[in-house]
C-alpha positions as CSV (number, residue, x, y, z in Angstrom):
1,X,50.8,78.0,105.8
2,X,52.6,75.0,104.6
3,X,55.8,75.4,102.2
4,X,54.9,76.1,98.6
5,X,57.7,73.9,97.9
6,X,55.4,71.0,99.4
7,X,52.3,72.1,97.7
8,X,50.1,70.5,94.3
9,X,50.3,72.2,91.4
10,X,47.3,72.8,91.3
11,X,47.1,74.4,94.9
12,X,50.0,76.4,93.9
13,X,48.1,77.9,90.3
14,X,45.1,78.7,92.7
15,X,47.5,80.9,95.0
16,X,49.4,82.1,92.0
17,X,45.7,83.8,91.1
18,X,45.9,85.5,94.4
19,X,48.8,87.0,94.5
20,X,48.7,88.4,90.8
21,X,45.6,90.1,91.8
22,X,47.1,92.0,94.5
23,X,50.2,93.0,92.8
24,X,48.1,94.4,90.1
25,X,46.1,96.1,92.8
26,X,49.5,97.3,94.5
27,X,50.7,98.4,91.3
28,X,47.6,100.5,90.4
29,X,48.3,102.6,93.6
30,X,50.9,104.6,91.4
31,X,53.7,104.8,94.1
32,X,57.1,106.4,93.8
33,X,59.2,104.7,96.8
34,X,62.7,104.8,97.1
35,X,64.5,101.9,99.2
36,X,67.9,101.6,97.0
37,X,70.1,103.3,99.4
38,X,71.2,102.8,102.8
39,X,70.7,107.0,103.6
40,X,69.5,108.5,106.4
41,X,66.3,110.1,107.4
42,X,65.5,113.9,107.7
43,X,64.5,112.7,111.5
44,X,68.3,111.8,112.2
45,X,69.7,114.5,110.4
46,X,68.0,117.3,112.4
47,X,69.2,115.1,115.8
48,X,72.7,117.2,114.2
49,X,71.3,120.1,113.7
50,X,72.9,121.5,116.6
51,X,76.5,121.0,115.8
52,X,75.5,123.9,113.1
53,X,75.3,126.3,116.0
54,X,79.1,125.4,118.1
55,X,81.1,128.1,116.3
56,X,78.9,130.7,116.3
57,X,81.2,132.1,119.4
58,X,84.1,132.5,117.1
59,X,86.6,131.0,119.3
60,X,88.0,128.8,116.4
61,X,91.7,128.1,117.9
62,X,92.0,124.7,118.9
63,X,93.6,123.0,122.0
64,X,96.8,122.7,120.4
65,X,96.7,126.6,119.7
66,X,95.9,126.1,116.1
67,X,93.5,128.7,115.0
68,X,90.9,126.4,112.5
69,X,90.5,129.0,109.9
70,X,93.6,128.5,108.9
71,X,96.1,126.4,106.6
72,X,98.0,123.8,108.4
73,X,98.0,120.3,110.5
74,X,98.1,118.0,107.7
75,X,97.0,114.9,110.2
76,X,94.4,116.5,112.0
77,X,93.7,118.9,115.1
78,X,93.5,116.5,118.6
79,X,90.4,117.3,119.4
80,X,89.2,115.2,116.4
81,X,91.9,112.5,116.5
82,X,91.0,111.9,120.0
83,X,87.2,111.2,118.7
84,X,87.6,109.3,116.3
85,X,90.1,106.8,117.9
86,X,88.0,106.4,120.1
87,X,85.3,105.5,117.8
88,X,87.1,103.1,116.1
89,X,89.4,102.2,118.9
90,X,92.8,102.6,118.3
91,X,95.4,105.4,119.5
92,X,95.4,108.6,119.1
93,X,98.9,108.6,117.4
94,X,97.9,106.3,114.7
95,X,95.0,108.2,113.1
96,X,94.7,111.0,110.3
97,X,92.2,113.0,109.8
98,X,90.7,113.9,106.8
99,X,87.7,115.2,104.5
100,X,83.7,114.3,105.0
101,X,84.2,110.6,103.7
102,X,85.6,107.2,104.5
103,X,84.7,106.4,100.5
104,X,87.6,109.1,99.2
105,X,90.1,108.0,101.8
106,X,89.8,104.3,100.2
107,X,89.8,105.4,96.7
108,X,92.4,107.6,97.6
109,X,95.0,104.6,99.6
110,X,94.1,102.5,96.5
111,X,94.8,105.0,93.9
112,X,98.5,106.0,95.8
113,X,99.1,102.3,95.7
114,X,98.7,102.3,91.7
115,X,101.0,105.4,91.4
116,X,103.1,104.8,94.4
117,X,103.2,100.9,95.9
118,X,102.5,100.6,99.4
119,X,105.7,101.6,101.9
120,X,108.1,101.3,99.3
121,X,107.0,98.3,96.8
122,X,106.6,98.5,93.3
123,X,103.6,100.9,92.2
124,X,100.8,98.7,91.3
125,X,100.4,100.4,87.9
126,X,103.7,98.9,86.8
127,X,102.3,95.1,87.8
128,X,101.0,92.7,85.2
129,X,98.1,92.0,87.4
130,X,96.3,92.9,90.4
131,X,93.8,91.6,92.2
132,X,92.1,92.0,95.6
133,X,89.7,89.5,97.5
134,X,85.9,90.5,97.8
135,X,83.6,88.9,100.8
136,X,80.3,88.6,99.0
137,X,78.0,89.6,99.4
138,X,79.3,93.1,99.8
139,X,79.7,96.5,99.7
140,X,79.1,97.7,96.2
141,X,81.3,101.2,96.3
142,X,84.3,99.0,97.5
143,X,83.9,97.1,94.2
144,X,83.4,100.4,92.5
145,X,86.7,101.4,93.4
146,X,89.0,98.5,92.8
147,X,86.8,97.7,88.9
148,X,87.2,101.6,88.0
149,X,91.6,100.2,88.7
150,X,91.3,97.5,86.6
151,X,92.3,95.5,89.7
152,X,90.9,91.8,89.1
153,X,88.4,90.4,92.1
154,X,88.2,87.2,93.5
155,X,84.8,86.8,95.3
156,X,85.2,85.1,98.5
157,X,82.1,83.7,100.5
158,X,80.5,85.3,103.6
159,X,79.6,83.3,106.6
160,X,78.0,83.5,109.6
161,X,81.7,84.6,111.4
162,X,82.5,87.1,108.7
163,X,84.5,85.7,105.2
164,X,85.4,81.7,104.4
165,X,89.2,82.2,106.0
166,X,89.8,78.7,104.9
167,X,89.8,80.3,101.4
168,X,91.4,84.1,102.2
169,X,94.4,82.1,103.7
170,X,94.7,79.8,100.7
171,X,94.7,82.3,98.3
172,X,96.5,85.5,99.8
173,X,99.5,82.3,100.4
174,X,99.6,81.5,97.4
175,X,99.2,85.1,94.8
176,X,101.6,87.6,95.5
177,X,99.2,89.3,92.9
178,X,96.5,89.9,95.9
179,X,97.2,92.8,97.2
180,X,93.9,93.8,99.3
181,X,90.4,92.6,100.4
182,X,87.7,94.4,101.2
183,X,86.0,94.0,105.1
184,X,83.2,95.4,106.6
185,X,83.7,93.8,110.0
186,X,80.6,94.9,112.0
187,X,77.7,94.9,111.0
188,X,78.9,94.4,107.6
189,X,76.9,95.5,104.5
190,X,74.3,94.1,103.5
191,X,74.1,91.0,105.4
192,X,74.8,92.7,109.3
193,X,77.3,89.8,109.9
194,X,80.1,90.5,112.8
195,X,83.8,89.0,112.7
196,X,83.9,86.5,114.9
197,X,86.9,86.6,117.0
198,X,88.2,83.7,115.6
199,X,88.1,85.0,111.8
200,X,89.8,88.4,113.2
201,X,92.9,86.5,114.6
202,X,92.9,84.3,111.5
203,X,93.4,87.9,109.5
204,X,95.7,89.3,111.6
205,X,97.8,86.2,111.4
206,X,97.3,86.0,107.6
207,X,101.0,84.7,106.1
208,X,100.8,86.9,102.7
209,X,102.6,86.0,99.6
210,X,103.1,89.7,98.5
211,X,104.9,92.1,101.0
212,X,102.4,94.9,100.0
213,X,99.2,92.9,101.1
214,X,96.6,95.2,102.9
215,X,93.5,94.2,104.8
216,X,91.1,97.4,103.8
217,X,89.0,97.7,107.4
218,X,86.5,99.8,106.4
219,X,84.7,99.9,109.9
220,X,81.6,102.0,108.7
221,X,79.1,100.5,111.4
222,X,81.4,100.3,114.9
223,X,78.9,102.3,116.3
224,X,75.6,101.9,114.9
225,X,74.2,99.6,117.3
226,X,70.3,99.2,116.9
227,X,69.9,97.9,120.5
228,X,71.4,99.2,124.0
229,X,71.3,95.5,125.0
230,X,71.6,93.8,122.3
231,X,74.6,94.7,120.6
232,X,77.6,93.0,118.7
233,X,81.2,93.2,119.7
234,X,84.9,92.4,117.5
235,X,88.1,92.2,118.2
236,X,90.7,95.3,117.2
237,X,92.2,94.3,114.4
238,X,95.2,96.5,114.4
239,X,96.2,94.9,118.2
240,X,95.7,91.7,117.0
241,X,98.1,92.2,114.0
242,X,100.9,93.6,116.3
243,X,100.2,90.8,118.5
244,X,100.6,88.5,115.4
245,X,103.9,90.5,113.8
246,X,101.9,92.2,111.5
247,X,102.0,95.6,112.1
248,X,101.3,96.7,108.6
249,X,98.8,94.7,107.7
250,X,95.7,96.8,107.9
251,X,94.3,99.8,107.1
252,X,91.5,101.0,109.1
253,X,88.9,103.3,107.5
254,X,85.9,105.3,109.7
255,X,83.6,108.2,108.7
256,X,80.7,110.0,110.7
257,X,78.7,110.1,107.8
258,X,76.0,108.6,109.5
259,X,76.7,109.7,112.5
260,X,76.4,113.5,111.9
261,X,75.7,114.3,107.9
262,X,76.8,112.4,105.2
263,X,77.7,115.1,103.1
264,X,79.7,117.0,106.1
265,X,81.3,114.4,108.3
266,X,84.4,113.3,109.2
267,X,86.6,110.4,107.9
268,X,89.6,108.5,109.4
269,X,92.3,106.1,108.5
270,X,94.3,104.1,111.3
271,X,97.5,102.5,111.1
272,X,100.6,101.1,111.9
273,X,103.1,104.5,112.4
274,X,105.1,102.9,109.4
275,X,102.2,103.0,107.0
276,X,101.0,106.5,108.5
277,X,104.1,108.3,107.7
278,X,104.3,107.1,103.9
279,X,100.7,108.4,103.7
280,X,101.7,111.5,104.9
281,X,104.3,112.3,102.4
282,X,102.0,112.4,99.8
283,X,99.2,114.1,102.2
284,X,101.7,116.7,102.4
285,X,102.1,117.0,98.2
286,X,98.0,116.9,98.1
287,X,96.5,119.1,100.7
288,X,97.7,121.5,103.1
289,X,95.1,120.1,105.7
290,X,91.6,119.0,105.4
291,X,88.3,121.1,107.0
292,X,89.5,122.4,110.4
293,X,86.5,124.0,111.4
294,X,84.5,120.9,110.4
295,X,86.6,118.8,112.8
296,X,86.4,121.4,115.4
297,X,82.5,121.4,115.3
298,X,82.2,117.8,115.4
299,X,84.7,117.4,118.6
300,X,82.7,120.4,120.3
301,X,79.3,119.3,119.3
302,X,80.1,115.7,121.3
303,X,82.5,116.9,123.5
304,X,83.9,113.3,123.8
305,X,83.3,109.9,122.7
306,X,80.3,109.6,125.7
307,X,78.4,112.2,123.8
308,X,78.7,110.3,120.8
309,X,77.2,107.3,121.7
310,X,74.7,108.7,123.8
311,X,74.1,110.8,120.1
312,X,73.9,106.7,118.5
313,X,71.2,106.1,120.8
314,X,69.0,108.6,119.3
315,X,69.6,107.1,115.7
316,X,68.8,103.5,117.0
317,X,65.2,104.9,118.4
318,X,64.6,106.6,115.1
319,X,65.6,103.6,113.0
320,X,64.8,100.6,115.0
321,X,61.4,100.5,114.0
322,X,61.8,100.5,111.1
323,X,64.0,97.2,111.2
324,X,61.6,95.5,112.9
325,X,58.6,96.6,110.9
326,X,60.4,95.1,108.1
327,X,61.6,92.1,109.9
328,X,58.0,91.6,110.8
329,X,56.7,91.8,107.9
330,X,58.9,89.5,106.2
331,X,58.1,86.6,109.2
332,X,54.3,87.0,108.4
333,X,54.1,87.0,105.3
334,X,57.0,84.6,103.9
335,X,58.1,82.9,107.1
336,X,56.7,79.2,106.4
337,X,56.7,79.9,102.8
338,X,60.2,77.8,102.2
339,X,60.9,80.9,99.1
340,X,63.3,83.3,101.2
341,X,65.6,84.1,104.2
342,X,66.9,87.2,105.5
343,X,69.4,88.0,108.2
344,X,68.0,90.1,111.8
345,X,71.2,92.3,112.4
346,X,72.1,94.1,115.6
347,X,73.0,97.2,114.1
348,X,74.4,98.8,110.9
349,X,71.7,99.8,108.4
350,X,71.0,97.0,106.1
351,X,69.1,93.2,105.6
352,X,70.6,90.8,103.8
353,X,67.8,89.1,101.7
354,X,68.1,85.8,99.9
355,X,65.2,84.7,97.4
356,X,65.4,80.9,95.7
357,X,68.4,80.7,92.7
358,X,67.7,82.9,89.8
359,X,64.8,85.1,91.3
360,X,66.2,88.5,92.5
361,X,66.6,90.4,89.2
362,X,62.7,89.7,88.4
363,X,61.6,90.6,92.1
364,X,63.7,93.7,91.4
365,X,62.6,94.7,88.1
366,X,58.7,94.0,89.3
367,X,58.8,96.1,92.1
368,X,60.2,98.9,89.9
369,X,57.1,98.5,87.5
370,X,55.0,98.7,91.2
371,X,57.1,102.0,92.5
372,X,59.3,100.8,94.9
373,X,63.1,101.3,93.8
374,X,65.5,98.9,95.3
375,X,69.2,98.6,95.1
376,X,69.8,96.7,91.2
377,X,70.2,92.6,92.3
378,X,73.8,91.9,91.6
379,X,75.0,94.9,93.4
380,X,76.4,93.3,95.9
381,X,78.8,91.0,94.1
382,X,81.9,92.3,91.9
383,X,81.0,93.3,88.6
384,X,77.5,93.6,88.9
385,X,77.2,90.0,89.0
386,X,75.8,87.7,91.4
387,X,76.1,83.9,90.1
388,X,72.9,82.8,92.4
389,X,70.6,85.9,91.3
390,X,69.4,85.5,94.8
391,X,71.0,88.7,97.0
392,X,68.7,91.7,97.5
393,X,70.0,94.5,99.7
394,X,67.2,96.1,101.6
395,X,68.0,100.1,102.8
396,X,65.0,100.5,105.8
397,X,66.5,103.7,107.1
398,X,65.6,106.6,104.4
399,X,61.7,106.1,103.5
400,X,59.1,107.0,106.2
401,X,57.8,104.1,108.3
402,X,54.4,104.3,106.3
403,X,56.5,104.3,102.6
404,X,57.8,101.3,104.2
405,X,55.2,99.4,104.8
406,X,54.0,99.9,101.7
407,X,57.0,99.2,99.4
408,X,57.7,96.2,102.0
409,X,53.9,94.9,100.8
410,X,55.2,95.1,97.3
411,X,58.2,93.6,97.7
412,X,57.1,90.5,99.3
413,X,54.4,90.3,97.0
414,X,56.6,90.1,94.5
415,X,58.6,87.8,96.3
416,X,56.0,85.1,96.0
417,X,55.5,85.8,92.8
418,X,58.1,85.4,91.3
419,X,58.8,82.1,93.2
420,X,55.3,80.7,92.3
421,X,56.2,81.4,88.9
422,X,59.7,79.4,89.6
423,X,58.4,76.7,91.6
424,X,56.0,75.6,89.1
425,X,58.6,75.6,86.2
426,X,59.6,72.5,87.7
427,X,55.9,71.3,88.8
């Protein structure tokens, strides 16, 4: 099928017919899908079932002789450091340990850099202004975090190597008011964009106007390859800023909340040793140590980092269909239609999908009225507010592969729709 773009209007009327009549037959169905978060399945949470089942001997002291039932070892046991930096590649010395979520440790570095500054600066609280840069389209819980501060963001375009550097270099240069931005380097969210190598150097070699300037490397997806041959690879970005003279630059932020169970995992942050040990003074006013026994379940349940990818491999054959059921679907049915385009990711557990200008919130809202509950449009820009109305995020992972077929039928009906409906505005 040729373009609607290139068609009469009258053609275009005729198809419009068409596809109301099958959203109002969709519609009548009466569905209740859910596809606005990126969660995962019952099918990969029972691949952890398992790890339930690795205490039950009740040997519960550690290598380092620390019995886990008890308070203490603020950073971490071994065992789990030595997993985790692995994971996320960096050594073992520069890594704490600490509850079931990557989201709290960010909130948590962001919030002790209001009260506290950042390795001695002046606390952000006592600033006029603050303001952190945000690669969009994004992650909407990083935004979350840094509008619930009051902390000002700049949006920043993605591209197909990871952020516009060009205008990150400019900027953090220039403001000694940016103090952060936000990265999802692999596999990022929603689009499934990797860093190029080139864009990692460029950060690490960043020339920040303020002293207390963090890059916030929340490296959610390292791991979550879709294909054993297929996959993406980045540079470490906490070698590349030593190599640079940037030691401090980074913070690097991990979970396995979709590796094991999102309510039950195990987060990370990785840093320079400088940056570690001013965490850990007010670690050590916070917490007397995080979930022992947690960390000493996960480390037995992999025994090393082998286990854990060979445990990622089971995730991609649960989940990989489903990518490419969606992906198919969106090549038949709105390939040569000039209305859309959507990214084909290696891993991670999102598509990025772009209608025409000004179409997203009514694709949204219509396949709410049909069933299918997406992710709001404009949830993947700061505020709320995406100045294209084009970004959908689409979350394959959580419904069964049949609820997906069927909400992906209503969503690309919709789709067309609502483009129809646009292109002849202008017919």
């Amino acid at each position: 099928m040729m373009s609607y773009k290139e068609m009469t209007k009258e053609e275009l009327q005729e198809i419009r017919k068409e596809v109301a009549a099958k959203y109002d037959e969709l519609k009548a169905k009466g569905l209740k899908l859910d596809m606005s978060r990126g969660k995962p399945n019952t099918e990969q949470l029972d691949i952890s079932m398992g790890m339930i089942d690795t205490l039950t001997d009740y040997n519960l002291v550690g290598e380092q002789g620390v019995d886990c039932r008890n308070y203490g070892v603020l950073d971490g046991i071994i065992e789990a450091k030595r997993l985790l930096s692995a994971m996320i590649e960096c050594p073992v010395d520069n890594i704490i340990i600490y509850g079931n979520s990557s989201l709290n440790v960010m909130y948590d570095t962001v919030a002790r850099s209001m009260t506290h500054g950042v390795m001695g600066s002046t606390p952000w609280a006592k600033l006029d202004k603050v303001k952190f840069l945000c690669p969009v389209p994004g992650y909407d819980r990083h935004f979350a975090i840094t509008e619930f501060f009051g902390i000002e963001m700049i949006n920043i375009p993605m591209t197909e190597d990871g952020p516009d550097m060009d205008m990150v270099e400019d900027l953090v240069s220039k403001d000694e008011a940016i103090k952060g931005i936000w990265c999802v380097p692999k596999y990022s969210n929603p689009m499934g964009i990797t860093y190029s190598d080139e864009t990692v150097r460029r950060f690490a070699n960043l020339k920040p106007a303020a002293e207390d300037f963090r890059i916030y490397w929340d490296n959610a997806y390292c791991i979550h390859h879709l294909y054993e041959d297929h996959q993406d690879h980045i540079l470490e970005i906490l070698e590349e800023c030593e190599k640079a003279g940037n030691p401090d630059m980074v913070f690097k932020f991990c979970s396995t909340s979709k590796v094991t169970f999102p309510g039950s995992g195990i987060a990370a942050i990785s840093a320079s040793k400088a940056n570690l040990d001013f965490i850990k003074k007010q670690m050590s006013v916070q917490t007397i140590g995080h979930d022992k026994l947690n960390q000493l379940r996960h480390a037995r349940f992999f025994g090393d980092f082998n286990g854990m990818l060979e445990h990622m491999k089971k995730h991609a054959d649960i989940i990989r269909p489903k990518f490419e059921a969606v992906l198919e679907m969106f090549d038949k049915e709105l390939g040569d239609l000039g209305i859309a385009k959507w990214t084909k990711p290696n891993g991670g557990y999102f598509i990025g999908f772009d209608t025409m200008d000004g179409c997203a919130k009514k694709v949204v809202a219509m396949c709410k009225d049909a069933g299918v509950v997406m992710t709001p449009a404009g949830a993947t820009y700061p505020y709320g507010k995406d100045p294209h109305d084009s970004n959908i995020r689409i979350a394959p992972t959580f419904p069964s592969t049949e609820e997906l077929k069927q909400a992906c039928e209503i969503f690309v009906t919709c789709v067309k729709l609502v483009s129809l409906d646009k292109i002849l505005e202008t017919k």
